[in-house]
Backbone and ligand atoms as CSV (ligand in chain L), in Angstrom:
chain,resi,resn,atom,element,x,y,z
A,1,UNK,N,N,-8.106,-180.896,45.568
A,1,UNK,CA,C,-8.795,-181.949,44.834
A,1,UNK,C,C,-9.878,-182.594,45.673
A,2,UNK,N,N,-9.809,-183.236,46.571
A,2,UNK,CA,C,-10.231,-183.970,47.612
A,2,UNK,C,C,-11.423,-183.470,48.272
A,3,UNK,N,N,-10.939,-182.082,48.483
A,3,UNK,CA,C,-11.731,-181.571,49.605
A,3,UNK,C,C,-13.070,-180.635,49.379
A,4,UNK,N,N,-14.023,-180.982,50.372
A,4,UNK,CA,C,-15.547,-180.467,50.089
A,4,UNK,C,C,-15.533,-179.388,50.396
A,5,UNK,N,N,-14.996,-178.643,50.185
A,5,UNK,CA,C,-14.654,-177.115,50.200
A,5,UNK,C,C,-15.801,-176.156,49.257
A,6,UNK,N,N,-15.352,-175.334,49.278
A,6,UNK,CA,C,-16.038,-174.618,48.151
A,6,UNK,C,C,-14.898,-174.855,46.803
A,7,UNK,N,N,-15.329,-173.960,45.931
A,7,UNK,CA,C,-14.454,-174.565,44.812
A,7,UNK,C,C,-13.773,-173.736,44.269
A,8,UNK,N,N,-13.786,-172.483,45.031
A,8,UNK,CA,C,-13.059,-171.707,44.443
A,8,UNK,C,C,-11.158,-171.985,44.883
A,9,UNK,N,N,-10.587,-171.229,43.824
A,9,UNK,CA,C,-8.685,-171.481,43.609
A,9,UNK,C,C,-8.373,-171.015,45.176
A,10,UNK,N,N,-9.092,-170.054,45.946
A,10,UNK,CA,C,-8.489,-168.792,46.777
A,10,UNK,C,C,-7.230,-169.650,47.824
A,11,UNK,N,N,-7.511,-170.903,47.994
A,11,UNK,CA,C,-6.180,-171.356,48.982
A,11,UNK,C,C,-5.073,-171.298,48.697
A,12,UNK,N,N,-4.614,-170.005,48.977
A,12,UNK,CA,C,-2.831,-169.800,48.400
A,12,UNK,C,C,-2.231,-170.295,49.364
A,13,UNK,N,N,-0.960,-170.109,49.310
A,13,UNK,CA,C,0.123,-170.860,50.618
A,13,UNK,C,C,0.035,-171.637,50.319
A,14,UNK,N,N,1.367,-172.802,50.549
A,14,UNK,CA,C,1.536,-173.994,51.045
A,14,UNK,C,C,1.139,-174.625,52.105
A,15,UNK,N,N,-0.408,-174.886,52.187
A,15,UNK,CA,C,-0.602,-175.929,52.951
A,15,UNK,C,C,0.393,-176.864,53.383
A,16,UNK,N,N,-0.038,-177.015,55.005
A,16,UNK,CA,C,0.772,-178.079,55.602
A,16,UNK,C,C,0.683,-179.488,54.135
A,17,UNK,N,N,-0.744,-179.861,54.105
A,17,UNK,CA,C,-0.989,-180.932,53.397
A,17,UNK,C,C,-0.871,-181.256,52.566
A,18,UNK,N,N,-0.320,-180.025,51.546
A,18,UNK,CA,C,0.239,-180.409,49.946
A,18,UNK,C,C,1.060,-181.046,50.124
A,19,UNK,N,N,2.405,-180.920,50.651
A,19,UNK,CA,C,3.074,-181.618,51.026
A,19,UNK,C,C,3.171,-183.172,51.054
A,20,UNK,N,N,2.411,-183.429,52.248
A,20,UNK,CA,C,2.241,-185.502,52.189
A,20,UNK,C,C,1.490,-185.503,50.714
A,21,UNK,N,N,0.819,-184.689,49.930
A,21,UNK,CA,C,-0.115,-184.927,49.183
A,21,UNK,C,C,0.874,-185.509,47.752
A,22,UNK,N,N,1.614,-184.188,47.346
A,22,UNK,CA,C,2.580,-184.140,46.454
A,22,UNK,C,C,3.609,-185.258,46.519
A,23,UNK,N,N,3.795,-186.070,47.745
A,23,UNK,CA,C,4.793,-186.465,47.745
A,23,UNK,C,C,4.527,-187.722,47.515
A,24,UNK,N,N,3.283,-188.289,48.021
A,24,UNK,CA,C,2.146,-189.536,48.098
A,24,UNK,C,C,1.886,-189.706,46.618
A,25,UNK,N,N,1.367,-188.539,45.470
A,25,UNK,CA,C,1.602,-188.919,44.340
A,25,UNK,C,C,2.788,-189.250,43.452
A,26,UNK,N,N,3.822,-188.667,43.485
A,26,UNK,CA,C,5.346,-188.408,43.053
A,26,UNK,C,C,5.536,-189.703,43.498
A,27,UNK,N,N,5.349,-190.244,44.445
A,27,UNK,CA,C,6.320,-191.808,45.261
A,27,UNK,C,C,5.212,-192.549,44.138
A,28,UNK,N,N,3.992,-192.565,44.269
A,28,UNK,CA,C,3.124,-193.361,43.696
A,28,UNK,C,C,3.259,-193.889,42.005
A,29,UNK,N,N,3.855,-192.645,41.886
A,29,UNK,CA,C,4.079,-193.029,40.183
A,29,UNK,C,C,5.375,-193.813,39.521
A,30,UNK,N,N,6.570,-193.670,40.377
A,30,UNK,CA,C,7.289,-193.667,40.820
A,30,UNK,C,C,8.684,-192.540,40.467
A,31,UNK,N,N,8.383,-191.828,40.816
A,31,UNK,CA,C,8.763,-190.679,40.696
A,31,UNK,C,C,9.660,-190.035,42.033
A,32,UNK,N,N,10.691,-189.576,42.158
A,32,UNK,CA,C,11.179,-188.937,43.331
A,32,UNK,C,C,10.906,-187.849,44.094
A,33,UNK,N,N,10.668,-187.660,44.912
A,33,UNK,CA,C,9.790,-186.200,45.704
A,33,UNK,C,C,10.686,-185.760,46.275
A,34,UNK,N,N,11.103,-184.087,45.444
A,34,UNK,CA,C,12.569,-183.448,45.410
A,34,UNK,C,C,11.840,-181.863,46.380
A,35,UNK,N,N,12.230,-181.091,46.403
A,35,UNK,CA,C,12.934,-179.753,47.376
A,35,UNK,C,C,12.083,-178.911,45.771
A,36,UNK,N,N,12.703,-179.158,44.480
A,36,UNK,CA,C,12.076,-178.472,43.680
A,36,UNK,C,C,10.739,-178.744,42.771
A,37,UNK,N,N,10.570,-180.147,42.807
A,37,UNK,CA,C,9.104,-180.726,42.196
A,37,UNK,C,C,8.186,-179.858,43.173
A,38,UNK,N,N,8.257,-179.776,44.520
A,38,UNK,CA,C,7.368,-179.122,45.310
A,38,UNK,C,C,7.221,-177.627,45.083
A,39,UNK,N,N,8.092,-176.908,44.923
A,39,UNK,CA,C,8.191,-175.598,44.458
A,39,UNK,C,C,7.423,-174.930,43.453
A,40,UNK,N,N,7.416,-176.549,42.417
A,40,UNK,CA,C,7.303,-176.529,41.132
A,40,UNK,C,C,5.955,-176.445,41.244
A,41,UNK,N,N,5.065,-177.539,41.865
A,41,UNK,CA,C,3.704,-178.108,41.986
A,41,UNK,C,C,3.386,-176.524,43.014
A,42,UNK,N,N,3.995,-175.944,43.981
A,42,UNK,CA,C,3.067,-174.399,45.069
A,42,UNK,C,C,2.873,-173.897,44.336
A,43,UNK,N,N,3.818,-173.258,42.608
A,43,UNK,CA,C,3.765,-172.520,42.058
A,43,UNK,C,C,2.353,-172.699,41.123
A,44,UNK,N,N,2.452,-173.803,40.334
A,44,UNK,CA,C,1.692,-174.205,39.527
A,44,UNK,C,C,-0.343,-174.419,40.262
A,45,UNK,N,N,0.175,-174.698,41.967
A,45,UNK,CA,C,-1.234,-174.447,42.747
A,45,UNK,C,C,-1.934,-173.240,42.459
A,46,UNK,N,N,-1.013,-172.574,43.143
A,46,UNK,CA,C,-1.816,-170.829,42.962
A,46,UNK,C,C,-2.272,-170.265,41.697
A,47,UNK,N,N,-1.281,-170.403,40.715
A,47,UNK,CA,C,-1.334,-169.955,39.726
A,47,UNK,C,C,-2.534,-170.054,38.489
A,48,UNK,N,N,-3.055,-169.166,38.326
A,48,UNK,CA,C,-4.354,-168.837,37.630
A,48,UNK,C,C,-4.117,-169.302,35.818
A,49,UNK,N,N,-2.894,-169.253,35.369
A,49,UNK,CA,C,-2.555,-168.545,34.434
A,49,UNK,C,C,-2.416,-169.187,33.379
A,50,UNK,N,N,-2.407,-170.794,33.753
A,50,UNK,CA,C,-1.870,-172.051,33.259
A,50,UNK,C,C,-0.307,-171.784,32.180
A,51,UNK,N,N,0.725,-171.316,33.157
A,51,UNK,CA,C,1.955,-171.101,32.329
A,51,UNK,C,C,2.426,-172.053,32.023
A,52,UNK,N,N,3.614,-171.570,31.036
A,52,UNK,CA,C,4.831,-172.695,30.313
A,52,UNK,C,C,5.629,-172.327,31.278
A,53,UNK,N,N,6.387,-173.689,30.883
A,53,UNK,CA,C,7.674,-174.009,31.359
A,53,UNK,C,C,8.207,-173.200,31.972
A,54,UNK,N,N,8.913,-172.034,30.570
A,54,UNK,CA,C,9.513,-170.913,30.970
A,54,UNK,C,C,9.371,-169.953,32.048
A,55,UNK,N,N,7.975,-169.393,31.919
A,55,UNK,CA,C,7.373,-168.706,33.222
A,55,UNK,C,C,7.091,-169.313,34.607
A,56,UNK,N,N,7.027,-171.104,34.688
A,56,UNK,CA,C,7.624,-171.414,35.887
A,56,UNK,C,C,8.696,-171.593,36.368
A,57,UNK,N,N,9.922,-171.545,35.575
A,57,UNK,CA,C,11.106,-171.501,35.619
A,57,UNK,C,C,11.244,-169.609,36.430
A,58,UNK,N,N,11.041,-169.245,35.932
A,58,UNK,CA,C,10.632,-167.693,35.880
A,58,UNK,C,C,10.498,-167.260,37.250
A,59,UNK,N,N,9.402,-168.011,37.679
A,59,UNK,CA,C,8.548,-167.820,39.082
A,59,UNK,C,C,9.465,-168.569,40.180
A,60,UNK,N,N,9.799,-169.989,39.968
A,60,UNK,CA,C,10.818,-170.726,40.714
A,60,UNK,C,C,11.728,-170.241,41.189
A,61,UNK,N,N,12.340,-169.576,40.155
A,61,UNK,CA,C,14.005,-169.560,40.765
A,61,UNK,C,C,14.519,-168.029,41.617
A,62,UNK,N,N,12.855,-167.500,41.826
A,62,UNK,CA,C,12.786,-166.003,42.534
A,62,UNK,C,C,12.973,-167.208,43.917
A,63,UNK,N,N,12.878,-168.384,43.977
A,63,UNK,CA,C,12.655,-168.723,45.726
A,63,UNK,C,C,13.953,-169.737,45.697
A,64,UNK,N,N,14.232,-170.504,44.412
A,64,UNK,CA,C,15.656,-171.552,44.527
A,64,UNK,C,C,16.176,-170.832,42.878
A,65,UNK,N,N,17.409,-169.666,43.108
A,65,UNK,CA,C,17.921,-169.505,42.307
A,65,UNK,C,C,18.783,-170.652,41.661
A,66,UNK,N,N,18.577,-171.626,41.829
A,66,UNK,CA,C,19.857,-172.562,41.580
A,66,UNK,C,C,19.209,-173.637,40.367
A,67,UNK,N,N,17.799,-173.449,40.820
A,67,UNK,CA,C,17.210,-174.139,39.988
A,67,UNK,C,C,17.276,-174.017,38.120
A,68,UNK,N,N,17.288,-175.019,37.049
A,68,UNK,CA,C,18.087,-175.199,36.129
A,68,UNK,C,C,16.390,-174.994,35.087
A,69,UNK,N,N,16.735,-174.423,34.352
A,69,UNK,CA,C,14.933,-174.758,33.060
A,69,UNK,C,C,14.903,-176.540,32.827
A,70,UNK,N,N,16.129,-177.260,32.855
A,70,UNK,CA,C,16.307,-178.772,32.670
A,70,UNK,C,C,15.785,-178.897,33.838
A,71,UNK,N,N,15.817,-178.633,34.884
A,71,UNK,CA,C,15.009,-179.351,36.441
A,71,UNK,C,C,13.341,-178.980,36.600
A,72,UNK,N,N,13.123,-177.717,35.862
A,72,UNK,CA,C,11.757,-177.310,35.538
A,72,UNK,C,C,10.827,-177.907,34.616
A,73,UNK,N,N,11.883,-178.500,33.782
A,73,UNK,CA,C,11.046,-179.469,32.667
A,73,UNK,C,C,10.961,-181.306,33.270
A,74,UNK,N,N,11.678,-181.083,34.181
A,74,UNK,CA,C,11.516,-182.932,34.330
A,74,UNK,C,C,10.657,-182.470,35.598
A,75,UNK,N,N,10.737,-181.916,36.220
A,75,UNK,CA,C,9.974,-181.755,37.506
A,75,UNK,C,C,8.485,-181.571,37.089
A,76,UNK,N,N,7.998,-180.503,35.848
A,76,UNK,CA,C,7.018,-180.945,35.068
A,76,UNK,C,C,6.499,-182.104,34.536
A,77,UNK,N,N,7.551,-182.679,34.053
A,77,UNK,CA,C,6.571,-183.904,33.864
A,77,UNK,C,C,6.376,-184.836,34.546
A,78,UNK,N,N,6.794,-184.672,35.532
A,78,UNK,CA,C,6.985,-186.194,36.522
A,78,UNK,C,C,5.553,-185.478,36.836
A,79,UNK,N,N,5.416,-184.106,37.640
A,79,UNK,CA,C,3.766,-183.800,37.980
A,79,UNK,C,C,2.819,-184.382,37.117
A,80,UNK,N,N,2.822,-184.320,35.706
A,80,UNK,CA,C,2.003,-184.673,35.106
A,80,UNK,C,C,2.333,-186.352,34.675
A,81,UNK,N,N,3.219,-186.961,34.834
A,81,UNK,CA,C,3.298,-188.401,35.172
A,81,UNK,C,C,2.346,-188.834,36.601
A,82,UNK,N,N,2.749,-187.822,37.556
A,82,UNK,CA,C,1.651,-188.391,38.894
A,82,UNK,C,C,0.215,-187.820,39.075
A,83,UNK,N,N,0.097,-187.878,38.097
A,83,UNK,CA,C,-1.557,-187.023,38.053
A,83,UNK,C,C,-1.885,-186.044,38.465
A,84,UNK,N,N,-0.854,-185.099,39.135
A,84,UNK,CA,C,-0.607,-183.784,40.113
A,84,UNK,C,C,-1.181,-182.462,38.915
A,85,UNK,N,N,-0.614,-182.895,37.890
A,85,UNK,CA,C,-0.921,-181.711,36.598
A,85,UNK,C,C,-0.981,-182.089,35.114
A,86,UNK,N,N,-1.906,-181.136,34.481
A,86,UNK,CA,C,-1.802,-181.899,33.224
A,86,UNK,C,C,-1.161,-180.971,31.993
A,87,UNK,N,N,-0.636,-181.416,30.923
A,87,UNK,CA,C,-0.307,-180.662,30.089
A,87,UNK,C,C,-0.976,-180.523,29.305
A,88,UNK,N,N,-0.726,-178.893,28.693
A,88,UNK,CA,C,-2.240,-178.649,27.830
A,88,UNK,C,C,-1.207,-178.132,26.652
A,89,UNK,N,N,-0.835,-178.776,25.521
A,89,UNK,CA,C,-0.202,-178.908,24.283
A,89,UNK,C,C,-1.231,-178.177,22.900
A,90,UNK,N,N,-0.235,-177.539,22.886
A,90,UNK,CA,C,-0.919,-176.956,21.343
A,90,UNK,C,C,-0.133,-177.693,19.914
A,91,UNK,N,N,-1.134,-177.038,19.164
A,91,UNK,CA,C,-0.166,-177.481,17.795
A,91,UNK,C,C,0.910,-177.666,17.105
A,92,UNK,N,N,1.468,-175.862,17.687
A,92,UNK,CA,C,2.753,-175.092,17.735
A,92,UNK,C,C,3.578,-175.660,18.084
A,93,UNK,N,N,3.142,-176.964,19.085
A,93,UNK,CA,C,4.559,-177.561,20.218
A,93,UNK,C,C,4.742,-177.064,21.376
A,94,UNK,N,N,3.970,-175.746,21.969
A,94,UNK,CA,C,4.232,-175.026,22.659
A,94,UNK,C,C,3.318,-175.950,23.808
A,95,UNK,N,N,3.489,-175.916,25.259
A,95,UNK,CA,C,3.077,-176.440,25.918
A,95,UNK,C,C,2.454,-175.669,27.523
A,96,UNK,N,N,1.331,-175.506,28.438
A,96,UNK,CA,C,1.095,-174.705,29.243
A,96,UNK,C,C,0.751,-176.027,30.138
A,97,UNK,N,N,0.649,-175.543,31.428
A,97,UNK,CA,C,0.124,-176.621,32.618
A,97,UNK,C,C,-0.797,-176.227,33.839
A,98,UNK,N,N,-0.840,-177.025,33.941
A,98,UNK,CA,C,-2.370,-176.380,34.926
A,98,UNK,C,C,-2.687,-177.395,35.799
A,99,UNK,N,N,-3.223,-177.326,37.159
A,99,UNK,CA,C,-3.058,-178.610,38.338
A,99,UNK,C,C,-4.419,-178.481,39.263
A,100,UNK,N,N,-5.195,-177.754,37.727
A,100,UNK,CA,C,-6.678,-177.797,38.781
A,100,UNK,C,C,-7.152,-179.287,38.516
A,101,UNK,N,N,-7.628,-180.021,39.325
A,101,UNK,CA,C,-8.043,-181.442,39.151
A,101,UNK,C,C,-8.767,-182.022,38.765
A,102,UNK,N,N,-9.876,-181.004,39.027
A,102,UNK,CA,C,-11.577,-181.307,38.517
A,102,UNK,C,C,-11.229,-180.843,37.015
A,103,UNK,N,N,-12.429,-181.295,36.235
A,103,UNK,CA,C,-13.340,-180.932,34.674
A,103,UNK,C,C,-13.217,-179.850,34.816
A,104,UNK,N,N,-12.814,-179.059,33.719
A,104,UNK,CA,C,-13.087,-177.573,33.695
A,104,UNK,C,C,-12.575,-177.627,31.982
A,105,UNK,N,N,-13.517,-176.379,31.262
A,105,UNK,CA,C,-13.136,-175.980,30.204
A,105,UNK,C,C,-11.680,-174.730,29.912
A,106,UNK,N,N,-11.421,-174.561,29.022
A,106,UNK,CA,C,-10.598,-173.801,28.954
A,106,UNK,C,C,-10.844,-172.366,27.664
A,107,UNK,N,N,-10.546,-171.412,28.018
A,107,UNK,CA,C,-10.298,-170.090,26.973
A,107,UNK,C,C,-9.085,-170.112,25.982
A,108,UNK,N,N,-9.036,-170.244,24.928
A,108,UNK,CA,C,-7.451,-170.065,24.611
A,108,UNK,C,C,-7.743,-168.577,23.341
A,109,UNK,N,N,-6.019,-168.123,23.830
A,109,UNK,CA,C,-6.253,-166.586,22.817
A,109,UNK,C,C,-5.529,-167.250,21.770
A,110,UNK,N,N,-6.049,-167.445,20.575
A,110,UNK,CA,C,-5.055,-168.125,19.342
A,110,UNK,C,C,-4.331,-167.058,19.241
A,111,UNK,N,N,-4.084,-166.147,19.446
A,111,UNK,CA,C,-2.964,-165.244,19.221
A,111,UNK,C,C,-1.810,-165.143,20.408
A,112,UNK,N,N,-1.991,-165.134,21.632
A,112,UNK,CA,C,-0.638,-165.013,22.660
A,112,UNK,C,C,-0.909,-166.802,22.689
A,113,UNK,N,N,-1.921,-167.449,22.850
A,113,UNK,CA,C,-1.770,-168.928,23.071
A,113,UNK,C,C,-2.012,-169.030,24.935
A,114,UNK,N,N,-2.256,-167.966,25.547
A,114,UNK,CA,C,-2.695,-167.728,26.777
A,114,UNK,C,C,-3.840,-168.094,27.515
A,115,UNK,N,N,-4.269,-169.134,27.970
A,115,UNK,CA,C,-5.043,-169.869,28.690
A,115,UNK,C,C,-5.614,-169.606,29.921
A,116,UNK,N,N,-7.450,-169.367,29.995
A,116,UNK,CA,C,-7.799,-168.989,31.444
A,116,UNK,C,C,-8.781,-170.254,31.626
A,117,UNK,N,N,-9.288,-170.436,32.550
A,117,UNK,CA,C,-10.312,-171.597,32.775
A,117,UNK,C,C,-11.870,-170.517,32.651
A,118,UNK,N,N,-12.461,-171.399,31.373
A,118,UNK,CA,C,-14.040,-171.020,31.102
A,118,UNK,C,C,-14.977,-171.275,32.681
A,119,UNK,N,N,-15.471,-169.631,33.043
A,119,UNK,CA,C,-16.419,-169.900,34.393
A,119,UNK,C,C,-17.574,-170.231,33.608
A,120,UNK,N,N,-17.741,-171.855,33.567
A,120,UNK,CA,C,-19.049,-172.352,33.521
A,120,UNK,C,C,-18.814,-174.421,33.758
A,121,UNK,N,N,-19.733,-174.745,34.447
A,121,UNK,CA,C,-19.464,-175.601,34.962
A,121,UNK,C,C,-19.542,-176.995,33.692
A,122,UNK,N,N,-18.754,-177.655,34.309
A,122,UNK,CA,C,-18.374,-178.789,33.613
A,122,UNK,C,C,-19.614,-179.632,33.206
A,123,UNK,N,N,-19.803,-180.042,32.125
A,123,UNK,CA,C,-21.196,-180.772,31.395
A,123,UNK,C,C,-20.627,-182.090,31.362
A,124,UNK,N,N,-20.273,-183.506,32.433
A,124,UNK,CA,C,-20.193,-184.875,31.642
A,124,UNK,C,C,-21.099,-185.330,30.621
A,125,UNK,N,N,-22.606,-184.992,29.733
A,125,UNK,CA,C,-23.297,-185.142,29.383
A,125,UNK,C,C,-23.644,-184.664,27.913
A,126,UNK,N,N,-21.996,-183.876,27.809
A,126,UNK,CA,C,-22.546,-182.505,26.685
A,126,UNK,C,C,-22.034,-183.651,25.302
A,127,UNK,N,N,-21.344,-185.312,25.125
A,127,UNK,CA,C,-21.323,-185.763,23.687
A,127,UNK,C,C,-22.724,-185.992,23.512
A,128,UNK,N,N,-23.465,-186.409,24.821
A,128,UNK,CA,C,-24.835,-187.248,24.188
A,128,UNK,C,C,-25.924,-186.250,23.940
A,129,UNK,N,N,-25.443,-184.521,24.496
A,129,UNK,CA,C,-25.924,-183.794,23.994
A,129,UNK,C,C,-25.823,-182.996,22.268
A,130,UNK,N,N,-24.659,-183.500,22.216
A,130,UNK,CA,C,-23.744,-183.267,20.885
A,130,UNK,C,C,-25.033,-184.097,20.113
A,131,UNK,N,N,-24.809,-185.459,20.067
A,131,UNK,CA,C,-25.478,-186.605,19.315
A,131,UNK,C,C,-25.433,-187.933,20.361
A,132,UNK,N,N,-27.122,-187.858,20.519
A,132,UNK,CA,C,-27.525,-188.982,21.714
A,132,UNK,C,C,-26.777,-190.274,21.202
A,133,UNK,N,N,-26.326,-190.656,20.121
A,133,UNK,CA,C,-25.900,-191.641,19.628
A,133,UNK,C,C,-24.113,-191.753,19.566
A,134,UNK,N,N,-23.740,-190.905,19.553
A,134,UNK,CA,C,-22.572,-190.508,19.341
A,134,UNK,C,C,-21.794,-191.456,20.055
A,135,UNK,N,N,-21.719,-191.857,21.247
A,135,UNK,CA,C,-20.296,-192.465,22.150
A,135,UNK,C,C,-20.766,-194.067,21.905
A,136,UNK,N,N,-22.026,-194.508,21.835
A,136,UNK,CA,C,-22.448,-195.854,21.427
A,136,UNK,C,C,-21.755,-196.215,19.510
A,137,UNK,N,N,-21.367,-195.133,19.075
A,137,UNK,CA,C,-21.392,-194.763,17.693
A,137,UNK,C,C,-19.976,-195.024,17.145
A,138,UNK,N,N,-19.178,-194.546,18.126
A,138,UNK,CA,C,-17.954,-194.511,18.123
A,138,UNK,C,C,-17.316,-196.210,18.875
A,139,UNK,N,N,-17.948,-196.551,19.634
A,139,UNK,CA,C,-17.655,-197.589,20.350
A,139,UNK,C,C,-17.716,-198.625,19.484
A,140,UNK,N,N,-19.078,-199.057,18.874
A,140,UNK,CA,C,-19.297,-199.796,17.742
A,140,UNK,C,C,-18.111,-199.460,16.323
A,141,UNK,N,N,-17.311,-198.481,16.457
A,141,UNK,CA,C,-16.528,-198.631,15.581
A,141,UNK,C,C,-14.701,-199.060,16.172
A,142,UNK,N,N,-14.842,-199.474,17.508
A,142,UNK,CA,C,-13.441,-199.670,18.277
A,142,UNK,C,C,-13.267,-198.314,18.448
A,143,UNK,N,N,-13.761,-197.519,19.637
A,143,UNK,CA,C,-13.162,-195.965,19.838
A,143,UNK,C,C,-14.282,-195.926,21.599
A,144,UNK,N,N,-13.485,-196.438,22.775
A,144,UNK,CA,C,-13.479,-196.175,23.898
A,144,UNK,C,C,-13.767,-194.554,24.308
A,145,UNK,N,N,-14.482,-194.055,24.301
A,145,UNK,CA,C,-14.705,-192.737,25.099
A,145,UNK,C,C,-14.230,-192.949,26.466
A,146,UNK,N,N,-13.294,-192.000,26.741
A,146,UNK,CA,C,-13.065,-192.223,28.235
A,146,UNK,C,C,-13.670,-190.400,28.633
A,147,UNK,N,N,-13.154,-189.424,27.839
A,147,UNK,CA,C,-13.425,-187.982,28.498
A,147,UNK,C,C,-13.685,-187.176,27.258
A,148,UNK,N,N,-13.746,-185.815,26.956
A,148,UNK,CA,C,-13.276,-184.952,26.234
A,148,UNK,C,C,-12.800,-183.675,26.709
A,149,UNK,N,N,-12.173,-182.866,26.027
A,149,UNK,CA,C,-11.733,-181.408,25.978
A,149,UNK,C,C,-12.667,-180.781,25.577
A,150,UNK,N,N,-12.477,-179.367,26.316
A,150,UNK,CA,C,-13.225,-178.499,25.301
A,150,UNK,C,C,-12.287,-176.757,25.200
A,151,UNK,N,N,-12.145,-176.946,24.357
A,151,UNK,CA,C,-11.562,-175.157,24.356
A,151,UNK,C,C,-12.008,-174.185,23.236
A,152,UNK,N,N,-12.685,-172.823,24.320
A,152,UNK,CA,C,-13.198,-171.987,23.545
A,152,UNK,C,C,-11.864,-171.104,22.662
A,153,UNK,N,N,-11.897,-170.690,21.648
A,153,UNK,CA,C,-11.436,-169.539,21.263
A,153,UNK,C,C,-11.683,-168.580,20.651
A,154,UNK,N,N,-10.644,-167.220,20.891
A,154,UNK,CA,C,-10.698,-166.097,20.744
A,154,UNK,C,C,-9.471,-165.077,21.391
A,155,UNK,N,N,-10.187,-163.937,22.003
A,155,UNK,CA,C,-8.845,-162.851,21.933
A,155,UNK,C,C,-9.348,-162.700,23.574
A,156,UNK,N,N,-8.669,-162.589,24.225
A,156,UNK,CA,C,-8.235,-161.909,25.527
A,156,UNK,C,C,-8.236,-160.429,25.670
A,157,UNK,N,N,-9.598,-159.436,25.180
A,157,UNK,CA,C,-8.965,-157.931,25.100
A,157,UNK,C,C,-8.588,-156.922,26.404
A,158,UNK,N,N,-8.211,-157.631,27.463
A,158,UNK,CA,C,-7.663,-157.294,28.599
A,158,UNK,C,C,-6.122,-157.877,28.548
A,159,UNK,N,N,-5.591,-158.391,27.633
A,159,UNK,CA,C,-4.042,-159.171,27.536
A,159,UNK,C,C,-3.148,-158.552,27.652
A,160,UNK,N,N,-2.302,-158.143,28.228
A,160,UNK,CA,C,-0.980,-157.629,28.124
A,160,UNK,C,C,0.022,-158.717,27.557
A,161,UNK,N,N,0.079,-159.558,26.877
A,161,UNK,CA,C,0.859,-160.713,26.851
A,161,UNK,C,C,0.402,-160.563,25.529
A,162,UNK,N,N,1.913,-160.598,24.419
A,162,UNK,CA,C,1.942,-160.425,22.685
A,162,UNK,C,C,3.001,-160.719,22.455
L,1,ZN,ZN,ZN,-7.439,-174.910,33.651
């Protein structure tokens, strides 16, 4: 998040620094900083893929078999209680997560429901490009703009996932 790096995902491993990082948010929210929230949050670092639950449950318990899908789901949300990750909710109910920090758009396949991050850079500018009037428009009617979403869709024709 923080760091003037380049911007690409490539830092795999557990950094020494995720660590104080993860744990500095988790305490902050007030939230407990467990053995598996951390597991939870390395997995969800690397990971390209923005999975559910299930598939971090999946990925987890190859390193803490002991770990429960009930400890995968609260350990989820406490991340996304400490601003560590956010949940990206569909209609369906179905739910994916993702812990890149910055603005970024998203791909979704309405058919697997499989999520990649759109390579093109984030527009803060694109409502008043929408309609120069638009967020003054909405305001004047009681409606605070704080951000928006954006998600493209379509099909993934490289997917193995059906
Ligand atoms: Zn994303």
């Amino acid at each position: 998040m923080g760091n003037s790096n380049s911007h690409t995902l490539a830092s795999a491993g557990a950094a020494p620094s995720n660590e104080t990082m993860v744990r500095h948010a988790l305490e902050q929210a007030g939230c407990r900083y467990t053995a598996q929230r951390a597991a939870v949050f390395d997995f969800l670092d690397q990971a390209k893929s923005h999975p559910t639950a299930e598939e971090v449950y999946q990925a987890v318990r190859q390193q803490l078999p002991k770990i429960s899908l009930a400890t995968v789901y609260k350990a989820l949300e406490a991340l996304v209680e400490a601003r560590l990750a956010a949940k990206l909710t569909n209609g369906d109910g179905s739910a994916r997560y993702d812990c890149r920090g910055d603005d970024h758009y998203h791909l979704r396949d309405v058919a697997t429901g499989e999520i990649r991050d759109l390579p093109a850079d984030f527009d803060p500018q694109l409502l008043t490009k929408i309609d120069p009037e638009l967020v003054a428009r909405l305001a004047a009617t009681g409606f605070e703009v704080t951000g928006y979403r954006l998600e493209v869709l379509g099909h993934f024709l490289d997917s193995h996932e059906s």
